[in-house]
KOLLUM-553021 format. One record per atom (N, C-alpha, C, O, CB): atom name; residue in one letter; y negated, x negated, z negated. Coordinates in Angstrom, 2 decimals, decimal comma. Each point is the difference from the previous one (the first is absolute). Glycine has a CB too. Layout:
<pt CA; A; <Y; X; Z>>,
...
END
This chain:
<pt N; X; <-101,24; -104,54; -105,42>>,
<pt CA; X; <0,70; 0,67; 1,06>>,
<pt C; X; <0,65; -1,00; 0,95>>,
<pt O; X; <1,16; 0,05; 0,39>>,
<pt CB; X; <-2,75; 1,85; -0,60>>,
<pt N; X; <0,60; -2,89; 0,54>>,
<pt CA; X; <0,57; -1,05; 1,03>>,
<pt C; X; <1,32; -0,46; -0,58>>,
<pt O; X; <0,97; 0,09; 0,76>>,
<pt CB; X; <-3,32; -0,96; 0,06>>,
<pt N; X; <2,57; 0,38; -2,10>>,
<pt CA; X; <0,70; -0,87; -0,65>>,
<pt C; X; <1,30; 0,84; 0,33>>,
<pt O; X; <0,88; -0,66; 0,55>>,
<pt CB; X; <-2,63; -0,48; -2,42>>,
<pt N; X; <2,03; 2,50; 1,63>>,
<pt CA; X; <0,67; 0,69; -0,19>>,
<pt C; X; <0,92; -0,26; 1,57>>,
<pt O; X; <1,08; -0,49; 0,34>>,
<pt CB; X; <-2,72; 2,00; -2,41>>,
<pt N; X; <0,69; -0,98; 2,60>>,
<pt CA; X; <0,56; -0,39; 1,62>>,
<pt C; X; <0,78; -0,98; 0,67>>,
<pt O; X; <1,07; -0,08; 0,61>>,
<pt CB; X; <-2,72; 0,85; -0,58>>,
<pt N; X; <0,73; -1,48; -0,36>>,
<pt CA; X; <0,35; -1,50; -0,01>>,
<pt C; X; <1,69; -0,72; -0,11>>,
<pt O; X; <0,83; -0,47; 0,78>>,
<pt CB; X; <-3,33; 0,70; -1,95>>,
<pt N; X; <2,35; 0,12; -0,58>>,
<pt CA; X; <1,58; 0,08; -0,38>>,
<pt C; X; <0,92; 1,13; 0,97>>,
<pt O; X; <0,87; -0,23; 0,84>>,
<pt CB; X; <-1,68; -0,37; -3,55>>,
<pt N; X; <0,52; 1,27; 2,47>>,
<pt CA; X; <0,97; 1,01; 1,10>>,
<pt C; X; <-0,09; -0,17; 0,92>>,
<pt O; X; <0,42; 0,99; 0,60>>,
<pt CB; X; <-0,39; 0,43; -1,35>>,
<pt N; X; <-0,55; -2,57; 1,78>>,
<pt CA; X; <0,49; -0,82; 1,74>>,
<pt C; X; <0,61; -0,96; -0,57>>,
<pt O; X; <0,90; -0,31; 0,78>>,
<pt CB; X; <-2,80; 0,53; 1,06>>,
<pt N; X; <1,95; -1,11; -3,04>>,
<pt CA; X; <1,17; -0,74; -0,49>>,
<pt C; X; <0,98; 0,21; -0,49>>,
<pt O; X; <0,97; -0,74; 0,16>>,
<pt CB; X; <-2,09; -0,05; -0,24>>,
<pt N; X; <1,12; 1,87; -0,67>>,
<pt CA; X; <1,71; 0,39; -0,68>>,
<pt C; X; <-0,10; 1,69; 0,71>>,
<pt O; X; <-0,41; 0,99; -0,61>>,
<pt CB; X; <0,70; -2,70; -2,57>>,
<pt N; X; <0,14; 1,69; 4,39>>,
<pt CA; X; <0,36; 1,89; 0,87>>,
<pt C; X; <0,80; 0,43; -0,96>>,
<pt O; X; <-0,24; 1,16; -0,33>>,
<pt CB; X; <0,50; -1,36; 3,10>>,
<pt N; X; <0,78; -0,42; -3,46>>,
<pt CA; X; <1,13; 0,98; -0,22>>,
<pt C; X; <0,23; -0,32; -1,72>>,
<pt O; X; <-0,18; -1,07; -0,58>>,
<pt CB; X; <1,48; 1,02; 3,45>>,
<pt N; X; <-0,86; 1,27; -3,41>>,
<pt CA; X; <-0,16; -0,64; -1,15>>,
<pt C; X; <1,68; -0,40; -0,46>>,
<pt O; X; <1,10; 0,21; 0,52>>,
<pt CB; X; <-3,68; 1,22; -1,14>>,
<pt N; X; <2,11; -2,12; -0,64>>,
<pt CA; X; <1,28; -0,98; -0,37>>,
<pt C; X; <-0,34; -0,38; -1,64>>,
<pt O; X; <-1,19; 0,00; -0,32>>,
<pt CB; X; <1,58; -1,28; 3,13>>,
<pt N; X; <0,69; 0,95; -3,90>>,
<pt CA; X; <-0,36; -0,17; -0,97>>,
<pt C; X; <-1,37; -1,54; -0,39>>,
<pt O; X; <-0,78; -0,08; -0,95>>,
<pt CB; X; <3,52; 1,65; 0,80>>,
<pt N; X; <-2,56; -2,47; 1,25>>,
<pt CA; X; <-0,58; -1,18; 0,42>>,
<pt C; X; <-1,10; 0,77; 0,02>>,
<pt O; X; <-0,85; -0,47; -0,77>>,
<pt CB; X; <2,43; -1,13; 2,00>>,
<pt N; X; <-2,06; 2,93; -0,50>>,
<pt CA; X; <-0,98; 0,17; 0,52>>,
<pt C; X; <-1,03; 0,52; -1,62>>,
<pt O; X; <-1,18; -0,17; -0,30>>,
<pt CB; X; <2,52; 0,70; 3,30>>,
<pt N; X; <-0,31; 0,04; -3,64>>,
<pt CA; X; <-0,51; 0,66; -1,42>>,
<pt C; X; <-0,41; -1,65; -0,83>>,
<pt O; X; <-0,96; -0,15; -0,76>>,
<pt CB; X; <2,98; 2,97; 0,59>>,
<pt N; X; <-1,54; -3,35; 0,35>>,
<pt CA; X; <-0,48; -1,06; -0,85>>,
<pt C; X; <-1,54; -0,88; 0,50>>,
<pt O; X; <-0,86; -0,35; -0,81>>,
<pt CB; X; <3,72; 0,18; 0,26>>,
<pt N; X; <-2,96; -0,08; 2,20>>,
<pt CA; X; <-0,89; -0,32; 0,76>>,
<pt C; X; <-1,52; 1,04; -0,51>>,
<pt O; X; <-1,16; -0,42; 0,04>>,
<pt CB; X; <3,36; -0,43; 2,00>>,
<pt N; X; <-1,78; 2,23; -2,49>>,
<pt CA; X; <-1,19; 0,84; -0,30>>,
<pt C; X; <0,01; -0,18; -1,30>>,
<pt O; X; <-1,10; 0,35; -0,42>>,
<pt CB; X; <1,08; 1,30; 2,13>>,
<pt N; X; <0,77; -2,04; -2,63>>,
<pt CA; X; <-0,30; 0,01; -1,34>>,
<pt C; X; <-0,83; -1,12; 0,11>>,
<pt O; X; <-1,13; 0,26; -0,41>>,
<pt CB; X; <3,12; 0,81; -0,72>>,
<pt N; X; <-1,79; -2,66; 1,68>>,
<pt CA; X; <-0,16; -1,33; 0,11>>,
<pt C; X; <-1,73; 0,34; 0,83>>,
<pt O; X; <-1,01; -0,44; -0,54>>,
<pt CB; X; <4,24; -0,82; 0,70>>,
<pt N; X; <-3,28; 1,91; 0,87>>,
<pt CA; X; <-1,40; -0,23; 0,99>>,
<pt C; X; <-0,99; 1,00; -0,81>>,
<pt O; X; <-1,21; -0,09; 0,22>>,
<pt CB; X; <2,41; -0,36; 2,55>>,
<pt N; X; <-0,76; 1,31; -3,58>>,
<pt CA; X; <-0,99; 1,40; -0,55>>,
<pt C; X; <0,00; 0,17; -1,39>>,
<pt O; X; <-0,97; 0,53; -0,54>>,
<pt CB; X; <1,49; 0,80; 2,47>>,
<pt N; X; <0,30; -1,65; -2,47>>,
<pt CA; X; <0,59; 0,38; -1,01>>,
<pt C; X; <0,15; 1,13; -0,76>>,
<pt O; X; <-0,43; 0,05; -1,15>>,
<pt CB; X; <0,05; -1,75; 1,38>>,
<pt N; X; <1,01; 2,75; 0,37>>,
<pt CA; X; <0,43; 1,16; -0,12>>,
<pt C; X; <0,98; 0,03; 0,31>>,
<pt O; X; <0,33; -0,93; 0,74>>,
<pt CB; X; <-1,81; 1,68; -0,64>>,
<pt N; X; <2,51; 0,24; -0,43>>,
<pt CA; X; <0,84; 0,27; -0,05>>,
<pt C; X; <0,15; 1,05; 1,71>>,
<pt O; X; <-0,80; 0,78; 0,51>>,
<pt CB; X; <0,75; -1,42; -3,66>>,
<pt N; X; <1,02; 0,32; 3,47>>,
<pt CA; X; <0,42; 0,78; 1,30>>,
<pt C; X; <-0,43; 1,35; 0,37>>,
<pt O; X; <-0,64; 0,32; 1,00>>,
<pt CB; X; <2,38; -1,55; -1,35>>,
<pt N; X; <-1,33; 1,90; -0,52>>,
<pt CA; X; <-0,65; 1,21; -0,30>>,
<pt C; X; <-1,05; 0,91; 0,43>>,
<pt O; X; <-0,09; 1,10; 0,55>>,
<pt CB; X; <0,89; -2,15; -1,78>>,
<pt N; X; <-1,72; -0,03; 0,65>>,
<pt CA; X; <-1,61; 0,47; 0,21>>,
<pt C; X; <-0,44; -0,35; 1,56>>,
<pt O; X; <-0,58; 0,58; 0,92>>,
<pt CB; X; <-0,11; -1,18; -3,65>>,
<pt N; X; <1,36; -0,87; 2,47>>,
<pt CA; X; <-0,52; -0,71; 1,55>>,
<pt C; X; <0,29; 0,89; 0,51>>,
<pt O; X; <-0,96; 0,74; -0,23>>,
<pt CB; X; <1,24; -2,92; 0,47>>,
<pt N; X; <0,59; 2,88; 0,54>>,
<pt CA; X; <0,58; 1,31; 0,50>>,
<pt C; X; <-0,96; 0,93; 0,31>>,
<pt O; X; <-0,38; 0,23; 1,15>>,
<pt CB; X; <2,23; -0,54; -2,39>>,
<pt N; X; <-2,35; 0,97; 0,01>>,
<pt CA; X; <-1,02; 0,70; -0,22>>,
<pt C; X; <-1,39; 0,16; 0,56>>,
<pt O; X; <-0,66; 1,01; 0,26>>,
<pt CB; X; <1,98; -1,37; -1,70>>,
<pt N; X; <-1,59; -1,08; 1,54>>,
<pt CA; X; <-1,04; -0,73; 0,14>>,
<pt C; X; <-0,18; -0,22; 1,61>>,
<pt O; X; <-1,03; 0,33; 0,59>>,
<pt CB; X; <1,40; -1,37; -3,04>>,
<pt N; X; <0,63; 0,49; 3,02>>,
<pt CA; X; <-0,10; 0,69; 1,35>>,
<pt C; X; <0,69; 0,90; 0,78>>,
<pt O; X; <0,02; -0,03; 1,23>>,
<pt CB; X; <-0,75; -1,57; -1,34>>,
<pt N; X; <1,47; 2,64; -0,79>>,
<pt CA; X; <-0,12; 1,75; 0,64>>,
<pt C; X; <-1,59; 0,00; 0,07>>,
<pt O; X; <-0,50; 0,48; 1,02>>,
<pt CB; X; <2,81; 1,11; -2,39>>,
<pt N; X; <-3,09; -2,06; 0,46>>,
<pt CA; X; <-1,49; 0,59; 0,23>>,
<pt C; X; <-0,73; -0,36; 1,11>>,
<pt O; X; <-0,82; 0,69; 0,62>>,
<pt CB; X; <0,66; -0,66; -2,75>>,
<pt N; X; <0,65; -1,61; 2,42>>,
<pt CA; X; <-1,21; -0,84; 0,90>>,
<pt C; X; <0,45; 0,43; 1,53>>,
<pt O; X; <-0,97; 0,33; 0,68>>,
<pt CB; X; <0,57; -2,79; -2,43>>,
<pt N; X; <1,31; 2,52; 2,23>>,
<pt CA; X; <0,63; 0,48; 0,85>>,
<pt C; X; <-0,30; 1,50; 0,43>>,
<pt O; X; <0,11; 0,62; 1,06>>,
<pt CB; X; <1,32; -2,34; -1,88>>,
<pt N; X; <-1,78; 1,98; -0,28>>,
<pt CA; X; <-0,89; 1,84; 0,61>>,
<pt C; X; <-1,37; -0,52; 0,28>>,
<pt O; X; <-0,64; 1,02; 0,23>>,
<pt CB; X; <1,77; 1,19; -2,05>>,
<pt N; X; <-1,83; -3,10; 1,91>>,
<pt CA; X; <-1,09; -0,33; -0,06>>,
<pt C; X; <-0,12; 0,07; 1,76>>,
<pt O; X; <1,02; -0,05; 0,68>>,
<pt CB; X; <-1,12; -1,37; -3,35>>,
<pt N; X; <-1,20; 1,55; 3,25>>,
<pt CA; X; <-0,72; -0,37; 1,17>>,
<pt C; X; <0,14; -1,39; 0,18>>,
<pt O; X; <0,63; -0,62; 0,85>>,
<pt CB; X; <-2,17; 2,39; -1,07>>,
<pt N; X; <0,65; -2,28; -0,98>>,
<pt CA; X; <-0,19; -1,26; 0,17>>,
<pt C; X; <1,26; -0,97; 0,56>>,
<pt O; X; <0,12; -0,61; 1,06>>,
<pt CB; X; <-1,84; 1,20; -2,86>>,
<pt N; X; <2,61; -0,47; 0,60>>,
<pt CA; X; <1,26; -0,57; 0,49>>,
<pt C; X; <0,94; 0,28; 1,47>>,
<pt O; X; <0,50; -0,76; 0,83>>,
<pt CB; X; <-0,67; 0,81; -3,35>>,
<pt N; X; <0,13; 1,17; 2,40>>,
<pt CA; X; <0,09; 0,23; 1,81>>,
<pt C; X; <-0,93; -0,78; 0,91>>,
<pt O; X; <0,33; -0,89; 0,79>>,
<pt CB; X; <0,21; 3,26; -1,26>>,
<pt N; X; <-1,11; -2,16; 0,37>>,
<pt CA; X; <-1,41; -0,62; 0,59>>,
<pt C; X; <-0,01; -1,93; 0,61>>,
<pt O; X; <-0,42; -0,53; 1,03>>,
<pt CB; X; <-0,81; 2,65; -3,23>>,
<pt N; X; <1,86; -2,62; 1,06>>,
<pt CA; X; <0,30; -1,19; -0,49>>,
<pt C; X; <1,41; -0,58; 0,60>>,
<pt O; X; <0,15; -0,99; 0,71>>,
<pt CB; X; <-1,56; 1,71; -2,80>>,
<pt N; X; <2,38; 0,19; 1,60>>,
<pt CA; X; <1,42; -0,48; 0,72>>,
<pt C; X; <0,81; 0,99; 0,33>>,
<pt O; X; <1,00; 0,25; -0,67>>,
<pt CB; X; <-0,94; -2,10; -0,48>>,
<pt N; X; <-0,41; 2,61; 2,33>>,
<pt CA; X; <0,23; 1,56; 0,46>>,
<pt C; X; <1,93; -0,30; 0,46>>,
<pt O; X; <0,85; 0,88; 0,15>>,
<pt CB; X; <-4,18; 0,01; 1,21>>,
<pt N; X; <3,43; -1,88; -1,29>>,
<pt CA; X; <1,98; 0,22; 0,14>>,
<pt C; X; <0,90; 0,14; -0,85>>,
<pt O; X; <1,03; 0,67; -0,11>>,
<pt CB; X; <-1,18; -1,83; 1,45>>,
<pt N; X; <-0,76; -0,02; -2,31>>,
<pt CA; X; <0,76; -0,38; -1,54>>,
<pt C; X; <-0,03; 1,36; -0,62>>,
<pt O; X; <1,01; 0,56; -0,43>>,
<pt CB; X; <-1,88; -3,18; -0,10>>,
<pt N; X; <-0,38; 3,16; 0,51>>,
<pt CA; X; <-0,10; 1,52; -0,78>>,
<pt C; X; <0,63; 1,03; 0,59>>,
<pt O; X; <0,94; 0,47; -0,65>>,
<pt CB; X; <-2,95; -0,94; -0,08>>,
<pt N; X; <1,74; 1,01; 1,89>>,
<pt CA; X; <1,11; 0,69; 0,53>>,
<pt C; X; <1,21; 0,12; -0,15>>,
<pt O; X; <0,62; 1,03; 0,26>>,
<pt CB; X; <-1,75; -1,29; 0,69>>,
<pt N; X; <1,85; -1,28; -1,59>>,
<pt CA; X; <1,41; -0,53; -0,26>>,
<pt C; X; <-0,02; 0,01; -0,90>>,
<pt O; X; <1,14; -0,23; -0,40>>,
<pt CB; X; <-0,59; -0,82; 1,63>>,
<pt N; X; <-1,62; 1,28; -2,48>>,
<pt CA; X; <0,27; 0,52; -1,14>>,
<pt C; X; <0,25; 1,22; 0,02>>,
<pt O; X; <1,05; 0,56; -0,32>>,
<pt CB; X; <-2,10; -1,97; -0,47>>,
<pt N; X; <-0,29; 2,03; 1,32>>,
<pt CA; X; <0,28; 1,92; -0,21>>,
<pt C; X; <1,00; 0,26; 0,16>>,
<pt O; X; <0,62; 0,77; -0,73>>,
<pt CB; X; <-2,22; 0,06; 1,44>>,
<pt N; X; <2,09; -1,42; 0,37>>,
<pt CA; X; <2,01; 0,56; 0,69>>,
<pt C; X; <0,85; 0,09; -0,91>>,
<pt O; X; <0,55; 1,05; -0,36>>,
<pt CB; X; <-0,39; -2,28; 2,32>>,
<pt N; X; <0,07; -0,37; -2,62>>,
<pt CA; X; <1,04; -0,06; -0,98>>,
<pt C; X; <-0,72; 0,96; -1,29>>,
<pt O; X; <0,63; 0,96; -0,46>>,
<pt CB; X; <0,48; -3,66; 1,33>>,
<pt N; X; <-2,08; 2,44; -1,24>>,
<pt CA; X; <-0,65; 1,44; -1,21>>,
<pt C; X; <0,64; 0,91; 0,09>>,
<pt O; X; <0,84; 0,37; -0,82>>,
<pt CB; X; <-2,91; -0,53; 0,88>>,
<pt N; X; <1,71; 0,80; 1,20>>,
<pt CA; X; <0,11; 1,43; 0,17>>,
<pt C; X; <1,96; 0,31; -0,28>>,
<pt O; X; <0,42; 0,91; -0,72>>,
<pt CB; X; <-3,11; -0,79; 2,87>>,
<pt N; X; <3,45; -0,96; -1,51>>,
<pt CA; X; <1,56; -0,09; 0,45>>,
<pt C; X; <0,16; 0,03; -1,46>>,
<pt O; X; <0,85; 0,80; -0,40>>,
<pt CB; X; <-0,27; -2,25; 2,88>>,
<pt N; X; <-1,36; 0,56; -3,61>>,
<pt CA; X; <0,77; -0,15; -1,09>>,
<pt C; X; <-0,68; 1,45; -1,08>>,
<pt O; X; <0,66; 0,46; -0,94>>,
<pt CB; X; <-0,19; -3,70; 1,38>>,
<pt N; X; <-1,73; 3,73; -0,10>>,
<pt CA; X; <-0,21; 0,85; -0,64>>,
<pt C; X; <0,91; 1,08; -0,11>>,
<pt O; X; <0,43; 0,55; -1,01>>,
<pt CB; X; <-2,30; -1,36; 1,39>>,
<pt N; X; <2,14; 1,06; 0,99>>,
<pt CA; X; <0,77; 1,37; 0,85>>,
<pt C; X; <1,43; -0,01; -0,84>>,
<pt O; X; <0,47; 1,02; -0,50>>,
<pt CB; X; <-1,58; -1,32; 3,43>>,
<pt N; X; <1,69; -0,98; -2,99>>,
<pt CA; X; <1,23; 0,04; -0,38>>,
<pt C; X; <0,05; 0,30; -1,17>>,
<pt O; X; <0,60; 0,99; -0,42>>,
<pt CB; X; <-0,01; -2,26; 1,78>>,
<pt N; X; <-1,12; 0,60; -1,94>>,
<pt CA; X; <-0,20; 0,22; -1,79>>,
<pt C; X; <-0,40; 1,69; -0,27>>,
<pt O; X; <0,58; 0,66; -0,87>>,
<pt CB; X; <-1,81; -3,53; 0,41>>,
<pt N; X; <0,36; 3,34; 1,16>>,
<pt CA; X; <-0,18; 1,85; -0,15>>,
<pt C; X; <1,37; 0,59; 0,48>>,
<pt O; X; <0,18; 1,09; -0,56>>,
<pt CB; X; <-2,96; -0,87; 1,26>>,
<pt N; X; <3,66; -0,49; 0,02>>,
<pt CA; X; <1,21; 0,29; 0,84>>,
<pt C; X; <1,01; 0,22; -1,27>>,
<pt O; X; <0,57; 1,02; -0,39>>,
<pt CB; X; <-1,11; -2,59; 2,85>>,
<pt N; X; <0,58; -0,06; -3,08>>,
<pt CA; X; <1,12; -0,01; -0,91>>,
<pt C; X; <0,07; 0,31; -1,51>>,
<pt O; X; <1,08; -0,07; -0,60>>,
<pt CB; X; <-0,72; -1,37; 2,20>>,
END
């Protein structure tokens, strides 16, 4: 969970650089990483841990969920 975080106070925004940085630090494919923290980010813990960063996830989540059901 930490790790996850972590990377996301170093790369905020994403970028094709940034897809390669998660293939290179995790080795997974973008995708999942994705996946992986839609989950951690619903967590307590992680709130708990870095309550701005997550909040600033949920935001952009939610903005990109919303749109994608929209269109």
């Amino acid at each position: 969970m930490t790790e996850l975080l972590d990377f996301e106070e170093q790369w905020p925004r994403w970028s094709g650089r940034k897809d390669e940085a998660i293939r290179a630090r995790f080795g997974i494919p973008p995708a999942r990483y994705f996946q992986l923290l839609g989950r951690v980010i619903q967590t307590r813990e992680a709130l708990e841990a870095r309550p701005m960063l997550v909040n600033r996830l949920r935001r952009r989540w939610e903005l990109g969920t919303s749109s994608a059901r929209a269109g």
